[in-house]
MOPAC internal coordinates of N, CA, C and O (Angstrom, degrees):
PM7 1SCF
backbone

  N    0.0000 0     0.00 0     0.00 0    0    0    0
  C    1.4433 1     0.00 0     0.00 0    1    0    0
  C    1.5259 1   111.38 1     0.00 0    2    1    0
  O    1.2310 1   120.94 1   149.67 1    3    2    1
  N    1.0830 1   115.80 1   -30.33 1    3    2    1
  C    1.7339 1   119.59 1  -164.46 1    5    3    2
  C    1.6329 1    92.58 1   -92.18 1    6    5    3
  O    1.2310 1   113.33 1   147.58 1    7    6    5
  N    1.8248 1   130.22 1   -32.42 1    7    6    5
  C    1.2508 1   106.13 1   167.24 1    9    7    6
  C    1.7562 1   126.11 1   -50.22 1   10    9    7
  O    1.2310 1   126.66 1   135.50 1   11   10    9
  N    1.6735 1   104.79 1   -44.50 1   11   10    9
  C    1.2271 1   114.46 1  -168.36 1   13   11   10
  C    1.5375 1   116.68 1   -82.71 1   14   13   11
  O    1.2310 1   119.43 1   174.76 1   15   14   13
  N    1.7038 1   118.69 1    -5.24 1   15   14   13
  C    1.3774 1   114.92 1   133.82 1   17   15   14
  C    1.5289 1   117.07 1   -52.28 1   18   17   15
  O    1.2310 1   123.68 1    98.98 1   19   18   17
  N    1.2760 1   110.55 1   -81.02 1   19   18   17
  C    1.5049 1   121.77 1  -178.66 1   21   19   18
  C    1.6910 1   124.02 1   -25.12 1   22   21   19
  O    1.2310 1   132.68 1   133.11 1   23   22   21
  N    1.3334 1    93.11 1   -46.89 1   23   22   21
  C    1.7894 1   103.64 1   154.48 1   25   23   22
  C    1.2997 1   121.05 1   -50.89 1   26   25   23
  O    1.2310 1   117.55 1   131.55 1   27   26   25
  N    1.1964 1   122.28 1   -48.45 1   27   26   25
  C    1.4431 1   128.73 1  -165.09 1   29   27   26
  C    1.1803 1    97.38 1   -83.03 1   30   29   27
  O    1.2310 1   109.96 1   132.07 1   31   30   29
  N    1.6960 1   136.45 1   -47.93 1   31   30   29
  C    1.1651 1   119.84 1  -162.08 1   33   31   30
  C    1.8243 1   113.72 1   -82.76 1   34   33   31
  O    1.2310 1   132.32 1  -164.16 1   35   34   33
  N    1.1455 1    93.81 1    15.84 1   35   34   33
  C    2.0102 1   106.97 1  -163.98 1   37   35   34
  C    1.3481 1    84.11 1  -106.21 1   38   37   35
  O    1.2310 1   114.16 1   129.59 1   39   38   37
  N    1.5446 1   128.66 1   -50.41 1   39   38   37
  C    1.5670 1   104.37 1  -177.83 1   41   39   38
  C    1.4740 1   127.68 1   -72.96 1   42   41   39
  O    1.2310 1   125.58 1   153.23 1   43   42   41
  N    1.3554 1   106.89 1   -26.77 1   43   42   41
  C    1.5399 1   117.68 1   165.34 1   45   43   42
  C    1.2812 1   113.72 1   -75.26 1   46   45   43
  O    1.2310 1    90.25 1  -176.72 1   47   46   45
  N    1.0401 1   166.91 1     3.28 1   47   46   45
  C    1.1611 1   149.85 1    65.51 1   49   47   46
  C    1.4777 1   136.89 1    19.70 1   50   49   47
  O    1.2310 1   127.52 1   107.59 1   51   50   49
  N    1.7608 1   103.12 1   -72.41 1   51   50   49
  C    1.2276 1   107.69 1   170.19 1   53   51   50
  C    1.5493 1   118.82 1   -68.20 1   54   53   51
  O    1.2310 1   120.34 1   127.10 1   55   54   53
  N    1.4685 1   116.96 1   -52.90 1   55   54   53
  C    1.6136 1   103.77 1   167.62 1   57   55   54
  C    1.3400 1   114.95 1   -49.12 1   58   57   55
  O    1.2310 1    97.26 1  -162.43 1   59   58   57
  N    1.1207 1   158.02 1    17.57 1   59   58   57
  C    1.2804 1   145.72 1   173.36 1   61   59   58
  C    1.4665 1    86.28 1  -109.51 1   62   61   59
  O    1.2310 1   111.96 1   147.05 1   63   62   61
  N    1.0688 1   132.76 1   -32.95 1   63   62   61
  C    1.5041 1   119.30 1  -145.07 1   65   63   62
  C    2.0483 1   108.73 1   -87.52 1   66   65   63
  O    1.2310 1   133.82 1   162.35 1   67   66   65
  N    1.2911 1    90.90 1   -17.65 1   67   66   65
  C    1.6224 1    96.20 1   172.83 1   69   67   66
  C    1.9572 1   116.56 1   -86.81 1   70   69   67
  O    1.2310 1   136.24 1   -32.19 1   71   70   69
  N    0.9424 1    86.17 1   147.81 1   71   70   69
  C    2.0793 1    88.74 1   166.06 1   73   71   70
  C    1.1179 1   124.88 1   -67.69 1   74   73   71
  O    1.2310 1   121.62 1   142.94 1   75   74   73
  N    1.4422 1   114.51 1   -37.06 1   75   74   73
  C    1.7624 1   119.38 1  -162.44 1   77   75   74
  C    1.5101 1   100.76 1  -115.73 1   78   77   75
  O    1.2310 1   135.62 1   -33.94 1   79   78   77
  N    1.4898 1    87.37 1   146.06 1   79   78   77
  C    1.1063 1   110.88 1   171.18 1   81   79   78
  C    2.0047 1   136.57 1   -51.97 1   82   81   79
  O    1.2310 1   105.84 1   154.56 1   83   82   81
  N    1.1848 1   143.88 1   -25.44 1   83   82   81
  C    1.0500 1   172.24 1   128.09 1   85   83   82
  C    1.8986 1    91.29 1   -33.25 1   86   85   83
  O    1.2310 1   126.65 1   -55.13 1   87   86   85
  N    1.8306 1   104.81 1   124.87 1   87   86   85
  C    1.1900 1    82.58 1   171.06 1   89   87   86
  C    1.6534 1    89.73 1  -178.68 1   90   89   87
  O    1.2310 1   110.86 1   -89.79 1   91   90   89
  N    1.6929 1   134.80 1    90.21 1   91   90   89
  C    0.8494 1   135.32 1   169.83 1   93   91   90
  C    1.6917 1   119.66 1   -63.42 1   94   93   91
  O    1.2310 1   116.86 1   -30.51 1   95   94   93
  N    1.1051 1   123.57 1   149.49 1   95   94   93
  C    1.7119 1   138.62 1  -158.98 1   97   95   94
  C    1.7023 1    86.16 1   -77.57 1   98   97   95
  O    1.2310 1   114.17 1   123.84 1   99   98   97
  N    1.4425 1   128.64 1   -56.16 1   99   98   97
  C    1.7183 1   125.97 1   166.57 1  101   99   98
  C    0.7614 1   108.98 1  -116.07 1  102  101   99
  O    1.2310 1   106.81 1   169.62 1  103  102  101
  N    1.2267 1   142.15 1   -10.38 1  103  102  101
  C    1.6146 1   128.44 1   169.03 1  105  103  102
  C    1.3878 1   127.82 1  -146.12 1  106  105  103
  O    1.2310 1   124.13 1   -30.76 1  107  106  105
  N    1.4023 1   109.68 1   149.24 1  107  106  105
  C    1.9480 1   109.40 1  -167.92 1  109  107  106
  C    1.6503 1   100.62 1  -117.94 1  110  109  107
  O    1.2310 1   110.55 1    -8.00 1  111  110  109
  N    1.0169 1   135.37 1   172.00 1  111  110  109
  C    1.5532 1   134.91 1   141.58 1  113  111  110
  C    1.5449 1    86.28 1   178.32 1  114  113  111
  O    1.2310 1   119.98 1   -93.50 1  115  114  113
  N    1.3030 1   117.64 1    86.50 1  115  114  113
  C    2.0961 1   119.60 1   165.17 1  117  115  114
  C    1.6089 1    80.42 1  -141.07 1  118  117  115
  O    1.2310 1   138.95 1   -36.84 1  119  118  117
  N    1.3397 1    80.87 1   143.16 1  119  118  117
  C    1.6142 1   118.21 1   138.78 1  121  119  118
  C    1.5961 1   118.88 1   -81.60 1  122  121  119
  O    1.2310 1   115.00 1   -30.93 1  123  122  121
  N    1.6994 1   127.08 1   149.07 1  123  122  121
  C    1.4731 1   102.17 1   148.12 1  125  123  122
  C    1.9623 1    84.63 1  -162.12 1  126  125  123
  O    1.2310 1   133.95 1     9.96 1  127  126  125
  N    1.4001 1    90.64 1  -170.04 1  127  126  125
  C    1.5476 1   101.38 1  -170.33 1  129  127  126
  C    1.4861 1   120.82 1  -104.46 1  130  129  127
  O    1.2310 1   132.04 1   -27.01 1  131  130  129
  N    1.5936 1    94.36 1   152.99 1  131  130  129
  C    1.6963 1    85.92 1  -144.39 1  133  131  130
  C    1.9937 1    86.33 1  -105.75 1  134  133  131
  O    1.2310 1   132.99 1   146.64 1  135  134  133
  N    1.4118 1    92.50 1   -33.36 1  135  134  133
  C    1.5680 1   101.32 1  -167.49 1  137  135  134
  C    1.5297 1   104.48 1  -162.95 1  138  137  135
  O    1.2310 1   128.65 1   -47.68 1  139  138  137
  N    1.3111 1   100.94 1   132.32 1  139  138  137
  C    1.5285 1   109.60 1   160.16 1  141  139  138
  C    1.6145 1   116.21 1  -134.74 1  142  141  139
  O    1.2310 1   126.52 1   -29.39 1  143  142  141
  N    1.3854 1   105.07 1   150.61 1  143  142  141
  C    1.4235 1   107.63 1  -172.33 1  145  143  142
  C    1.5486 1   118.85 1  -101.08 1  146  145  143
  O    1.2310 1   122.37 1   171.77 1  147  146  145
  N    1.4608 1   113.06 1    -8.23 1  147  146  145
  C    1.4101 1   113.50 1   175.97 1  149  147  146
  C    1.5511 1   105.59 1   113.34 1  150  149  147
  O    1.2310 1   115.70 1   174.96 1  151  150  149
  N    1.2787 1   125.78 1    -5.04 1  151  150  149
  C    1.0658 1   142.96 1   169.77 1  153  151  150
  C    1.7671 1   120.30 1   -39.28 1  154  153  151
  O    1.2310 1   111.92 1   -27.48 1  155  154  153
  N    1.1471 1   132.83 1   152.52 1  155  154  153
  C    1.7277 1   115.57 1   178.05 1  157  155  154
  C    1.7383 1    93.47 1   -88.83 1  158  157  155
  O    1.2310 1   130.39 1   -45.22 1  159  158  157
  N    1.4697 1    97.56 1   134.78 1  159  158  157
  C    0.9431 1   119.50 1   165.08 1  161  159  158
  C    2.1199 1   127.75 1   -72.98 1  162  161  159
  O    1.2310 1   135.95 1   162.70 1  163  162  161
  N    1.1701 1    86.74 1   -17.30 1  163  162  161
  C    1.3511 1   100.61 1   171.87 1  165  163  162
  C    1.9097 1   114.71 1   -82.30 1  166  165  163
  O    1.2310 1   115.35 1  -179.10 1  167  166  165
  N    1.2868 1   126.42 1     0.90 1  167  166  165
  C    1.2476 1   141.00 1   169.66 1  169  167  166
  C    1.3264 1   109.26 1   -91.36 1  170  169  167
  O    1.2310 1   124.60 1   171.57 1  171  170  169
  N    1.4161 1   108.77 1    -8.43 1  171  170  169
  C    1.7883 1   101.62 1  -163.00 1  173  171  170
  C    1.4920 1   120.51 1   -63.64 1  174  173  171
  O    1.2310 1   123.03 1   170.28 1  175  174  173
  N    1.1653 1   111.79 1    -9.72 1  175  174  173
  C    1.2609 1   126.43 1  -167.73 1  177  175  174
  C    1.8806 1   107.55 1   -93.79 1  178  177  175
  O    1.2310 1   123.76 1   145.88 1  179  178  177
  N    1.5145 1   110.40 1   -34.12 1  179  178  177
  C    0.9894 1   115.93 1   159.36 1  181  179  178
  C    1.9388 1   127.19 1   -66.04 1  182  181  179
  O    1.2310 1   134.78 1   145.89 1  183  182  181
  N    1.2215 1    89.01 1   -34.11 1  183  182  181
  C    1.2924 1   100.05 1   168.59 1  185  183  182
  C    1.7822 1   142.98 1   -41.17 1  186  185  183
  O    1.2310 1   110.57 1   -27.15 1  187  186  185
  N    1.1137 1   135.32 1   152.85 1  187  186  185
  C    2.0785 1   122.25 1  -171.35 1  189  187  186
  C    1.6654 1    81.66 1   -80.44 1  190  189  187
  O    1.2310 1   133.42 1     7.32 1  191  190  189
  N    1.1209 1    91.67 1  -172.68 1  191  190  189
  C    1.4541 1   107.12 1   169.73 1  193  191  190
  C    1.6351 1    99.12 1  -177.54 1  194  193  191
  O    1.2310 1   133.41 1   -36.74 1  195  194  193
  N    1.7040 1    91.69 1   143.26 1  195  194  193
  C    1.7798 1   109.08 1  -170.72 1  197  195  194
  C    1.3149 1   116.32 1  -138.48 1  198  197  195
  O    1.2310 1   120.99 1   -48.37 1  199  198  197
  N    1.0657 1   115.71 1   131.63 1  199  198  197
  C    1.8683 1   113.61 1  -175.26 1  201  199  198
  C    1.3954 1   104.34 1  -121.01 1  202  201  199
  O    1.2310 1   118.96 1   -53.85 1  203  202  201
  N    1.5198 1   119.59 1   126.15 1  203  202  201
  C    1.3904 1   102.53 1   136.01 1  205  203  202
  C    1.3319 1   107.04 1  -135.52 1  206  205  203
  O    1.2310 1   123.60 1     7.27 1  207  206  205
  N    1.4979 1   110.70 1  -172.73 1  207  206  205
  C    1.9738 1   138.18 1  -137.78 1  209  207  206
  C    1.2184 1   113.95 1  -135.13 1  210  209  207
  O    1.2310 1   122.19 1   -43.04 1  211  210  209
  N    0.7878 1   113.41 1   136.96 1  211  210  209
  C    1.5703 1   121.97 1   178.64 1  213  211  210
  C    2.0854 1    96.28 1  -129.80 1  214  213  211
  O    1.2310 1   122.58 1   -21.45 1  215  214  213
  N    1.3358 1   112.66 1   158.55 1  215  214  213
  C    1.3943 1   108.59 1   154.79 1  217  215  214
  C    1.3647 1    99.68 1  -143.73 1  218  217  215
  O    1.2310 1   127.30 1     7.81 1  219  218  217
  N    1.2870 1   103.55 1  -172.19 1  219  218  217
  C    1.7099 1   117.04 1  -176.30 1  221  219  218
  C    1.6593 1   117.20 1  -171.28 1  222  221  219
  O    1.2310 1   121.44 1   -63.36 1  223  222  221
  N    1.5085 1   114.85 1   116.64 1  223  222  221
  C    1.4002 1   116.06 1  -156.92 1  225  223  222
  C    1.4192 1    81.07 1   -99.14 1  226  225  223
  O    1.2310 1   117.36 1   -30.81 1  227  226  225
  N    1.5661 1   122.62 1   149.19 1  227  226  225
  C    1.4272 1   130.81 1   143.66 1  229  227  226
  C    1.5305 1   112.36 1    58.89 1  230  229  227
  O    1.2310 1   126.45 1  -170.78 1  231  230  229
  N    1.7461 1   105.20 1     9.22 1  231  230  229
  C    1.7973 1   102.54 1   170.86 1  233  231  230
  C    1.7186 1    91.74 1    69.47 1  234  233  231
  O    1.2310 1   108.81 1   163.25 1  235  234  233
  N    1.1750 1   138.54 1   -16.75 1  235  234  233
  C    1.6307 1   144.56 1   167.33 1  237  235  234
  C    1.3379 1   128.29 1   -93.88 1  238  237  235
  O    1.2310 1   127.76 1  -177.84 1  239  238  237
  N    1.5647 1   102.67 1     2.16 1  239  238  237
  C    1.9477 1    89.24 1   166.43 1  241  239  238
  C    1.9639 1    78.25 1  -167.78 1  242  241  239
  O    1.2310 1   129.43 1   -40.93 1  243  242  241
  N    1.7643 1    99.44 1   139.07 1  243  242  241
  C    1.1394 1   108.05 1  -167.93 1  245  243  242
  C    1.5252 1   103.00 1  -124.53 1  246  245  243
  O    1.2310 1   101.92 1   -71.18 1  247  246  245
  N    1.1217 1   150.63 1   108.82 1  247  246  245
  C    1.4386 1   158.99 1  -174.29 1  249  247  246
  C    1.5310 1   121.70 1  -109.79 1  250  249  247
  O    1.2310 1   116.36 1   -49.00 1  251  250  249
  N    1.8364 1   124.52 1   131.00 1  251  250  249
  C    1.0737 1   112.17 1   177.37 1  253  251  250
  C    1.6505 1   113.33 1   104.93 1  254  253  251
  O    1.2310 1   128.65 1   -32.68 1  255  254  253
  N    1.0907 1   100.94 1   147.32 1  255  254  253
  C    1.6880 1   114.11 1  -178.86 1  257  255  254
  C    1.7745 1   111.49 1  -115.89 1  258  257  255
  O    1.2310 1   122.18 1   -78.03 1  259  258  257
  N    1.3348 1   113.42 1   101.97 1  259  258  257
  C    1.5035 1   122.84 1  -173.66 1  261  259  258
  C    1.4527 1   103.55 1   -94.99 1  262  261  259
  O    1.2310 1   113.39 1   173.82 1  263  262  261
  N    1.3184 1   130.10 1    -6.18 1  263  262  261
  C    1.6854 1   134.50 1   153.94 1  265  263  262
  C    1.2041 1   126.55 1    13.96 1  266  265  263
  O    1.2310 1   105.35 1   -22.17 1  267  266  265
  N    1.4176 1   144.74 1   157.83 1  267  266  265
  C    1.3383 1   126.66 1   170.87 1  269  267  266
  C    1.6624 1    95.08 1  -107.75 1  270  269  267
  O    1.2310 1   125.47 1   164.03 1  271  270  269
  N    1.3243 1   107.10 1   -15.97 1  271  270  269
  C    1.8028 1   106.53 1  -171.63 1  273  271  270
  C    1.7536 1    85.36 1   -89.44 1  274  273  271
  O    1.2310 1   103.39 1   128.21 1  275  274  273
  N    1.3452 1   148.14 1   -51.79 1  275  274  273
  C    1.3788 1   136.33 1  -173.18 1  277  275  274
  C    1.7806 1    98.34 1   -38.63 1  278  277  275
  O    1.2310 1   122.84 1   107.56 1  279  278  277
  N    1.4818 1   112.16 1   -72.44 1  279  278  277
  C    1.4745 1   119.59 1  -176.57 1  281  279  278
  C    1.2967 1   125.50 1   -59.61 1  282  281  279
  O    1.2310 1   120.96 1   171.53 1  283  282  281
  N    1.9478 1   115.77 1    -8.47 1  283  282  281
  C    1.3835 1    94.59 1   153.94 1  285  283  282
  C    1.6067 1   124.02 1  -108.28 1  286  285  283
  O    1.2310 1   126.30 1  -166.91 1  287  286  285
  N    1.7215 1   105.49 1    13.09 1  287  286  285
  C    1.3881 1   111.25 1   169.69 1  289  287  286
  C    1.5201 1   114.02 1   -85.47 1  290  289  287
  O    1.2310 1   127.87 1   141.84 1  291  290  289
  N    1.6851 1   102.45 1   -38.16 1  291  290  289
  C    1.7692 1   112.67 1   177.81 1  293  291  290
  C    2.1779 1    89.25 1   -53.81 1  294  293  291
  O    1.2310 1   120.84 1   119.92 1  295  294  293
  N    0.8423 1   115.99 1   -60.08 1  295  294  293
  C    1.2986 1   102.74 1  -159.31 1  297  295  294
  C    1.8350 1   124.23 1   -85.79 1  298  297  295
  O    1.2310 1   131.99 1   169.63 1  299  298  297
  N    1.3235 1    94.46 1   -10.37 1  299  298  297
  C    1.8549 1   106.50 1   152.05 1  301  299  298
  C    2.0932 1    93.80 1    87.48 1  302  301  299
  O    1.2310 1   129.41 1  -134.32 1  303  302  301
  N    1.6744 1    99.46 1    45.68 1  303  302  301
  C    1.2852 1    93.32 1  -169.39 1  305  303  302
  C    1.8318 1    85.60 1  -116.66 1  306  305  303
  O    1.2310 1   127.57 1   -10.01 1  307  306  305
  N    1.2192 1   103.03 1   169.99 1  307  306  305
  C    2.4174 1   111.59 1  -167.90 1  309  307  306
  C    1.2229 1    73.65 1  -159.19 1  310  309  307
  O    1.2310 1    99.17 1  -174.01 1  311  310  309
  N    1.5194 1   155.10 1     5.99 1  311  310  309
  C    1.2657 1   135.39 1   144.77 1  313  311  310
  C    1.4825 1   141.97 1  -132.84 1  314  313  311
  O    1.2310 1   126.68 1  -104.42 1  315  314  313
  N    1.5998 1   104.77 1    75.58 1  315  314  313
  C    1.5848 1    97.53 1  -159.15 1  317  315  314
  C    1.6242 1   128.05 1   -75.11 1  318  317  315
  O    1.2310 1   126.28 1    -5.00 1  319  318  317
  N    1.0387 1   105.53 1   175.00 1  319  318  317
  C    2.1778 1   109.38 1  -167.33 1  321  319  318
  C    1.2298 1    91.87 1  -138.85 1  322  321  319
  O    1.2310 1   111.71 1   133.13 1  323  322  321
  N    0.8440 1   133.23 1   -46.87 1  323  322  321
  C    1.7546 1   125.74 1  -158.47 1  325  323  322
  C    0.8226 1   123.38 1  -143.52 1  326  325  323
  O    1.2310 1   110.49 1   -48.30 1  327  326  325
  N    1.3746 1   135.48 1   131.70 1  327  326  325
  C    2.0204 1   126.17 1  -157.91 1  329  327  326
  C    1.6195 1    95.10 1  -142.83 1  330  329  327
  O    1.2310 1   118.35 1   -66.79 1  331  330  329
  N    1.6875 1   120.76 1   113.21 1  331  330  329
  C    1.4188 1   113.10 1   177.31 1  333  331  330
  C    1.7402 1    86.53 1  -110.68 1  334  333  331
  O    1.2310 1   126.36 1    -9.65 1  335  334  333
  N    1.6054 1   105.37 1   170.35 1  335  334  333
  C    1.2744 1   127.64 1   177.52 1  337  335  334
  C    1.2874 1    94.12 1  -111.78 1  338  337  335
  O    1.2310 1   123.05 1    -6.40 1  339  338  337
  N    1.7339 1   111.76 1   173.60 1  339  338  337
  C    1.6889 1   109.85 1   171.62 1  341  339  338
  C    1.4172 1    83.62 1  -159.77 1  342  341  339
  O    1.2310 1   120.87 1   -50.67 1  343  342  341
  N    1.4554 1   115.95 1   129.33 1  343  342  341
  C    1.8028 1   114.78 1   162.45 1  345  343  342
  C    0.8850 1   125.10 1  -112.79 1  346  345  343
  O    1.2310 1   109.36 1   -15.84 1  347  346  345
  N    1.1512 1   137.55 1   164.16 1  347  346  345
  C    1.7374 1   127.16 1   176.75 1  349  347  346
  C    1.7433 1    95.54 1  -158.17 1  350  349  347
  O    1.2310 1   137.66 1   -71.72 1  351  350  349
  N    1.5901 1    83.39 1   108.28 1  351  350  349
  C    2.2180 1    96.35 1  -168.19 1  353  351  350
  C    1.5209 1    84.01 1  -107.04 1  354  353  351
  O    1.2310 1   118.34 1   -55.98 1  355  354  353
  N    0.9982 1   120.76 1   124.02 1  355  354  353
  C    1.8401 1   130.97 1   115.20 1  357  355  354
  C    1.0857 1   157.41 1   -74.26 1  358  357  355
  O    1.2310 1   121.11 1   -97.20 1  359  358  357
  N    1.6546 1   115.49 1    82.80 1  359  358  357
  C    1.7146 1    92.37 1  -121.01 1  361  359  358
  C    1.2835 1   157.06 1   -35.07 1  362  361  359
  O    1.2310 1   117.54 1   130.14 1  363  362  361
  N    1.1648 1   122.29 1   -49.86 1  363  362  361
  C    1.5325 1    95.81 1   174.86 1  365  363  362
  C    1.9448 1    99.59 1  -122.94 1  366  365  363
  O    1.2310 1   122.83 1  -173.29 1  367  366  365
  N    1.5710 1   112.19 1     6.71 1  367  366  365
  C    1.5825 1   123.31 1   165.24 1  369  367  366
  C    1.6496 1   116.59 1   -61.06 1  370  369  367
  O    1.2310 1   122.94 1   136.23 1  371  370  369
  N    1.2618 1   111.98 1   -43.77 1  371  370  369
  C    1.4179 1   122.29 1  -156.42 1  373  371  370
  C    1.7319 1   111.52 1  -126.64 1  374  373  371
  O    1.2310 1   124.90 1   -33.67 1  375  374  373
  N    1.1894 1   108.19 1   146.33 1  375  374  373
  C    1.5598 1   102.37 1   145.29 1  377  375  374
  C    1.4467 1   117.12 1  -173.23 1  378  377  375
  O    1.2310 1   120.06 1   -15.62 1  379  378  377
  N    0.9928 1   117.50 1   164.38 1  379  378  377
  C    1.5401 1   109.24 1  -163.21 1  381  379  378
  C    1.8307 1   105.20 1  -159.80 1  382  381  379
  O    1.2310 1   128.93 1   -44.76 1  383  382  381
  N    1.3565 1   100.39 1   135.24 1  383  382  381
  C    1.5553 1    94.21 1  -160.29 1  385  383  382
  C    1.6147 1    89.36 1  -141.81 1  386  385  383
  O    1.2310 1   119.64 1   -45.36 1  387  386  385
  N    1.5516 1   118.30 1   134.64 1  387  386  385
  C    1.7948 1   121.25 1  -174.31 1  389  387  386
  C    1.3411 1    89.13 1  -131.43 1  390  389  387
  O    1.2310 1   125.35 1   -31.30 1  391  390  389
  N    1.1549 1   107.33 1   148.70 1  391  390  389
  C    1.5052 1   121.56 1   152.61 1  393  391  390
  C    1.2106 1   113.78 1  -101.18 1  394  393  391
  O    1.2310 1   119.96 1   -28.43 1  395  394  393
  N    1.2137 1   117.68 1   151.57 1  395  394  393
  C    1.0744 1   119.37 1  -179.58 1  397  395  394
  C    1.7981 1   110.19 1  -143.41 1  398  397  395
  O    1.2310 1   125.84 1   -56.14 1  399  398  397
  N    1.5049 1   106.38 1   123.86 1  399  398  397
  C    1.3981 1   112.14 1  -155.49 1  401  399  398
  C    1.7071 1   106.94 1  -115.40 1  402  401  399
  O    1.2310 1   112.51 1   -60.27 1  403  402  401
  N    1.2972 1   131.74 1   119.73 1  403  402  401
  C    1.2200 1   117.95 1   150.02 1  405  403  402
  C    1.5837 1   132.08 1  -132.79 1  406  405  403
  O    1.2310 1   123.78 1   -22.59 1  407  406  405
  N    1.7909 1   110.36 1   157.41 1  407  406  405
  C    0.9196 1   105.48 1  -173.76 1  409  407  406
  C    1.3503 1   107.65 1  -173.00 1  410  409  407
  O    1.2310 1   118.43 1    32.53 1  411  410  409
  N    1.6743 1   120.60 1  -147.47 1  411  410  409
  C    1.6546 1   118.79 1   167.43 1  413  411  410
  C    1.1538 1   106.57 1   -94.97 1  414  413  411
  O    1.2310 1   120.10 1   180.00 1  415  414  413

């Protein structure tokens, strides 16, 4: 009984401990949307596009700038439309969080 407390109180815990929304109990790999401006989506392809990364070993050492201003300077955009996230959790080994920015 006291493991399956201990369980419970480790995931409540851990869901608090991330930013984004998307968030498997051992494992992550989604995309989803962070912001859109009303923009046509049928340009997207015409569109810059900018990423940056953040990671995080063991929830104990956090590395990297996942920013929305890093990913629209990495990609040389002064007007953004659409901002997706992407995570990739392992549970509590890995994690990895991109922004992903587009625009003019």
């Amino acid at each position: 009984m006291k493991k399956i407390l201990l369980l419970g109180l480790m995931l409540v815990v851990f869901s608090f401990a991330t930013p984004v929304n998307a968030m498997g109990i051992f494992y992550t790999n989604a995309t989803y949307p962070v912001l859109a401006t009303g923009a046509s989506a049928e340009k997207l392809k015409v569109y810059k596009k900018g990423e940056s990364f953040s990671q995080n070993y063991l929830f104990l050492i956090e590395k990297g700038d996942a920013g929305i201003r890093r990913a629209a300077l990495n990609g040389g955009i002064t007007k953004i439309h659409f901002i997706d996230v992407h995570e990739k959790n392992i549970f509590i080994f890995y994690k990895e969080v991109t922004t992903i920015v587009y625009g003019e």
